[in-house]
C-alpha positions in Angstrom: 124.0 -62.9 -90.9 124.8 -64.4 -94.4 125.8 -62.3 -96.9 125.3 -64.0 -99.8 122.4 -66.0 -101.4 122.8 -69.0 -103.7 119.9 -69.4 -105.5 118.9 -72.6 -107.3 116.8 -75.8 -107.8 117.5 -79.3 -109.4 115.1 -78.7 -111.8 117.0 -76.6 -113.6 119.6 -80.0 -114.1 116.4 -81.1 -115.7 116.7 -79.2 -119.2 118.6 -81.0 -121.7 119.2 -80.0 -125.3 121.1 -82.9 -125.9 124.3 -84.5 -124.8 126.5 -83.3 -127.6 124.8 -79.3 -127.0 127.4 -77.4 -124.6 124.7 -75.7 -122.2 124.6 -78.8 -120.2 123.2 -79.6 -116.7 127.1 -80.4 -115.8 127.7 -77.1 -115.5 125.3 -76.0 -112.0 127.3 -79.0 -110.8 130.6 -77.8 -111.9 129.8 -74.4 -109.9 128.1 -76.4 -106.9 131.5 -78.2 -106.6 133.9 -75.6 -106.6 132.4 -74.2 -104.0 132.4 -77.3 -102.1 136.0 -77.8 -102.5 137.1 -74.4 -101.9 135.5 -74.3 -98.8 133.0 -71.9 -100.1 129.9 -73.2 -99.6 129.6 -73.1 -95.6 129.4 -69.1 -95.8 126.3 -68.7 -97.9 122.7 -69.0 -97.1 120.8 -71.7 -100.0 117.8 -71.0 -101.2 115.8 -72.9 -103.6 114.3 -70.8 -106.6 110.2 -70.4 -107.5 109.1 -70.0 -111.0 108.6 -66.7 -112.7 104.9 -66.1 -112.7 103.5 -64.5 -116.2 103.1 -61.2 -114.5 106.7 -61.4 -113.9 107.8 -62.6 -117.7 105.2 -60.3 -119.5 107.1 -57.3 -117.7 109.8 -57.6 -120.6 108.3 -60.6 -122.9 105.1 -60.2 -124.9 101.8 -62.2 -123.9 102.0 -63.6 -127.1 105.8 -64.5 -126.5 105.0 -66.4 -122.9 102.0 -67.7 -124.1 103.7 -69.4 -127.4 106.7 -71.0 -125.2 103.9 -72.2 -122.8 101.9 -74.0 -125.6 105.3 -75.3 -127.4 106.4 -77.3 -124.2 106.4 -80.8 -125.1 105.0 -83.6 -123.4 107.6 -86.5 -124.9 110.9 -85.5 -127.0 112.0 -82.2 -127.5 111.0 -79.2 -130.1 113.3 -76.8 -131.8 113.2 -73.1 -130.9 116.0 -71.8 -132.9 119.2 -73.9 -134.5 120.9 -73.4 -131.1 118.0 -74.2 -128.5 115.5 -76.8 -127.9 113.2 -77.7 -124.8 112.5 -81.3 -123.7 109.0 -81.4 -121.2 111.3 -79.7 -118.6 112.6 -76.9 -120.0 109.5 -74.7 -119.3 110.1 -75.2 -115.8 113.1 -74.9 -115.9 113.3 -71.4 -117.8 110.5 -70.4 -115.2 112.9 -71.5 -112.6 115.9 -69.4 -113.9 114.1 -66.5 -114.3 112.2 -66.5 -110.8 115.7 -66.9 -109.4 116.7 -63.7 -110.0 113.6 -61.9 -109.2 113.3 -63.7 -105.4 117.3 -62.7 -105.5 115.8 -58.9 -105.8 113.4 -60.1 -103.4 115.7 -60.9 -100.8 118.0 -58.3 -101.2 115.8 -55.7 -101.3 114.1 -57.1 -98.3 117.5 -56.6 -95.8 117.7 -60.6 -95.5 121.2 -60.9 -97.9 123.6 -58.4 -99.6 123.8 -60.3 -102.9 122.5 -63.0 -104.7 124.4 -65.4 -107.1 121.6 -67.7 -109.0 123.4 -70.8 -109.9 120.3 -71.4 -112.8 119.9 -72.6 -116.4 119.0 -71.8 -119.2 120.6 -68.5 -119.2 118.7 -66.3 -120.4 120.8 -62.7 -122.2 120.2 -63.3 -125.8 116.2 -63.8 -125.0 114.6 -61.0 -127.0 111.0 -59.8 -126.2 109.7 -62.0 -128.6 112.3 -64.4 -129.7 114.2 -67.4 -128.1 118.0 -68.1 -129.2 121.3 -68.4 -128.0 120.4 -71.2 -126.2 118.1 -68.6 -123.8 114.2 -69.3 -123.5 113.6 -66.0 -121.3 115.6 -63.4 -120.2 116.2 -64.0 -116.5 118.2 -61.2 -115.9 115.7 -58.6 -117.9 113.0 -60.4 -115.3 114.7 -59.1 -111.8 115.5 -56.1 -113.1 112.1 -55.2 -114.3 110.7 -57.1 -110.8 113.2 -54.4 -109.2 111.6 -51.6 -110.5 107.9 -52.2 -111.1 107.6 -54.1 -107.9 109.7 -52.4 -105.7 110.0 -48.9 -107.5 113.5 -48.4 -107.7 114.3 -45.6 -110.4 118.0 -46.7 -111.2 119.6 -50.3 -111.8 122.4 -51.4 -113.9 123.9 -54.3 -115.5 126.6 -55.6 -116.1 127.7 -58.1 -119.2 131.0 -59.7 -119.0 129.5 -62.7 -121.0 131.8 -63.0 -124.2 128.7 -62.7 -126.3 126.8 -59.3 -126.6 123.6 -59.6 -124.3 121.4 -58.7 -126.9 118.1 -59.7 -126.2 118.9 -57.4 -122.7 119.5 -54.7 -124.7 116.5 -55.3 -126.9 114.6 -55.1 -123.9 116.1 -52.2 -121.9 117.6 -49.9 -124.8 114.8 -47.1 -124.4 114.4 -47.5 -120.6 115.5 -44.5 -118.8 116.1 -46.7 -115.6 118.1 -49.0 -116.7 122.0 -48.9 -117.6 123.8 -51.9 -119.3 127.8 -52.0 -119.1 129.2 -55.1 -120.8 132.3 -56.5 -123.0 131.7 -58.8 -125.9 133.9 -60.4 -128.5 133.3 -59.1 -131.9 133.4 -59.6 -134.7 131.3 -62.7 -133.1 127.5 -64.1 -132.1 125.2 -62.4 -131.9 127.1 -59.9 -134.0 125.1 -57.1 -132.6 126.1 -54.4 -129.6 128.5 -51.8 -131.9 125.7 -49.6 -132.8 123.4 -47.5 -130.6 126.1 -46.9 -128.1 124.4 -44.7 -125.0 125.3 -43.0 -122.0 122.9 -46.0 -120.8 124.3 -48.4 -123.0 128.0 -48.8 -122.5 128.8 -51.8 -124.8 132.2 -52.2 -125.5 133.6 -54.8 -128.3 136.9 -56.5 -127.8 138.7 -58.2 -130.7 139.4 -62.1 -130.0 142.6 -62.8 -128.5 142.1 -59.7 -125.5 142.8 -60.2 -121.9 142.3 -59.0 -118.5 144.0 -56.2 -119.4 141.8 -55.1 -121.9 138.8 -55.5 -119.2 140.7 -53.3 -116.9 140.9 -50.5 -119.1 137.3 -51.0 -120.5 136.4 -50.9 -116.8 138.1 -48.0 -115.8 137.7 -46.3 -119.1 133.9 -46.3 -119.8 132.5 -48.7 -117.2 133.4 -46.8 -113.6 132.3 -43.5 -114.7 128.9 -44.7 -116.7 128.0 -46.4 -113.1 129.1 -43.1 -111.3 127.1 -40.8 -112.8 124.3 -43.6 -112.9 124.1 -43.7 -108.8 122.6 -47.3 -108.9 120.1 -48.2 -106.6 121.0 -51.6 -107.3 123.4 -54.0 -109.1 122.8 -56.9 -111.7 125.4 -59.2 -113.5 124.7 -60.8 -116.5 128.0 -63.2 -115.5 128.9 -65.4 -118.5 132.6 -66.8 -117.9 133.2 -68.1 -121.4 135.4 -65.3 -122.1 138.0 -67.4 -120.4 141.5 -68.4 -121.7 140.6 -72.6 -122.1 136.9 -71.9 -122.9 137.0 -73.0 -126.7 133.5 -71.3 -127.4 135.3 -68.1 -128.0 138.6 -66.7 -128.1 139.1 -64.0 -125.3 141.6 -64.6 -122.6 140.6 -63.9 -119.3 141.4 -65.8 -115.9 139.9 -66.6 -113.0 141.6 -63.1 -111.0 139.9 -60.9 -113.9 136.6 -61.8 -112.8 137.5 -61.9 -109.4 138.5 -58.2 -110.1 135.9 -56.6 -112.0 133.0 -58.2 -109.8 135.3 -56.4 -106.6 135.6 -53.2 -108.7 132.0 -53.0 -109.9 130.8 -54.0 -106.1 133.0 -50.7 -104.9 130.2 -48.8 -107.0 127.9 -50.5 -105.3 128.3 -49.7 -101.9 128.8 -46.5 -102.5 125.3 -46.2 -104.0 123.3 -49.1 -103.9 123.8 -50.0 -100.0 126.1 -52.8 -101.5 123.4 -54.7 -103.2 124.0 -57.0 -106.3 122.0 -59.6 -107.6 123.8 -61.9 -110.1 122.7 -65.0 -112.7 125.3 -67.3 -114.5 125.0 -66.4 -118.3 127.4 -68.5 -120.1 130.7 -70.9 -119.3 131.4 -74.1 -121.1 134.6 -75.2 -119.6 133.8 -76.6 -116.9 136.8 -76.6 -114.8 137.4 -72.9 -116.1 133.9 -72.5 -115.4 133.6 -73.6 -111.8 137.0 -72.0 -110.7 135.9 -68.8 -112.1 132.2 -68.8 -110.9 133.8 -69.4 -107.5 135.9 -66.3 -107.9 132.5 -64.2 -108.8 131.3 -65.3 -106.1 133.8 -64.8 -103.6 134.5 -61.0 -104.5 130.5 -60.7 -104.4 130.6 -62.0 -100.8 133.4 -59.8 -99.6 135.3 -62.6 -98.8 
């Protein structure tokens, strides 16, 4: 048997903000490559992704919220949701798409079929407030499988975990009174969305980095607050929210990790996870804009979410 999914659809290559915009459809190819090339590819199991159904989004987006993206869809051109995000005609699809990803990644972990998922899917989806597009995310796909996980399947404890170099806050927004849910992540800050350094939690263990911090600094943030956060947690299951432009030759940012940090922290936080969630994880790319960086890194994710 497999162990690990990748979930995805070309549809998602199908949203486009605009060549000059950095969230291109270059960058599910960049991923799909370097796992071609490092010989990758052959060990997981593909499957293609189904769109989030409104039951699905109105678990952690308003009606109103759904219904207002739904309408906004254009039929020619594209429409402006916030300075940093647009949607041409298949960008509602394509947001469906992302977000169902994660939620059929529950589904098939939960189900025995896979141990983890990675969901190789665009837009990304962590700064997606319950009401409010931005950050170039249109729903949050991560907030989506985690609330599938526990409405749907009635789990009682999941976590997640950020390593995007922007603070996930539309995830927080979302999750930051639910007893069930713990968030872990790093962030750059002073930076977008400038948010994340208030309203610290035992359930809400975000930790700003100044720019210019590297893997070290992740390791002791790990260890440090991270590990025993997740330990006293006991989650059922595992999330990551895994942006990779915190990475030394991404210019979106000015952290300076490498390709063994997330390599590291995805084997670390995956420890956790067998001893208390029967080694499940479900992943979803957040950001990464380098594309070389991007793919080489994703394929390091992936590979210490495999085992392999």
């Amino acid at each position: 048997m497999k162990k690990l999914a990748i979930i995805s659809h070309p549809d998602c290559l199908l949203h486009e903000m605009g060549k000059w915009h950095p969230e291109s459809p270059e960058r599910l190819k960049a991923i799909s490559e370097a796992l071609i090339s490092s010989g990758l590819d052959s060990h997981f199991l593909h499957i293609e992704a189904i769109p989030a159904t409104d039951e699905q989004l109105e678990r952690v987006h308003s009606k109103a919220y759904v219904d207002e993206i739904t309408a906004s869809s254009p039929k020619t051109g594209s429409i402006e949701l916030d300075p940093d995000t647009s949607m041409n005609r298949h960008s509602l699809r394509a947001a469906r798409l992302a977000a169902g990803a994660v939620a059929l990644g529950v589904d098939e972990v939960l189900s025995g079929k896979i141990k983890s998922a990675f969901c190789n899917v665009r837009p990304p989806g962590h700064h997606a407030t319950r009401d409010r597009a931005m950050g170039f995310c249109i729903f949050n796909n991560v907030a989506v499988g985690v609330a599938h996980a526990l409405e749907k399947h009635g789990l009682e404890r999941v976590a997640i975990v950020d390593f995007d170099v922007h603070h996930g806050n539309g995830t927080e927004d979302i999750f930051g009174s639910e007893e069930r849910v713990l968030m872990a992540s790093i962030f750059q800050h002073p930076f977008y969305p400038y948010s994340g350094i208030s309203g610290r939690s035992e359930r809400m263990v975000n930790i700003p980095l100044p720019a210019g911090s590297n893997g070290r600094a992740l390791r002791e943030v790990v260890e440090t607050y991270w590990i025993p956060a997740l330990e006293s947690f006991k989650p059922q299951l595992i999330f990551f929210s895994a942006g990779f432009d915190a990475h030394v030759d991404d210019e979106m940012a000015g952290l300076a990790f490498v390709e063994e940090d997330y390599a590291w922290v995805t084997g670390r936080i995956a420890e956790i996870a067998q001893r208390h969630a029967e080694g499940r994880m479900v992943s979803t790319l957040e950001g990464g804009y380098e594309l070389h960086a991007l793919g080489r890194s994703a394929a390091a994710h992936i590979r210490a979410l495999a085992g392999l």
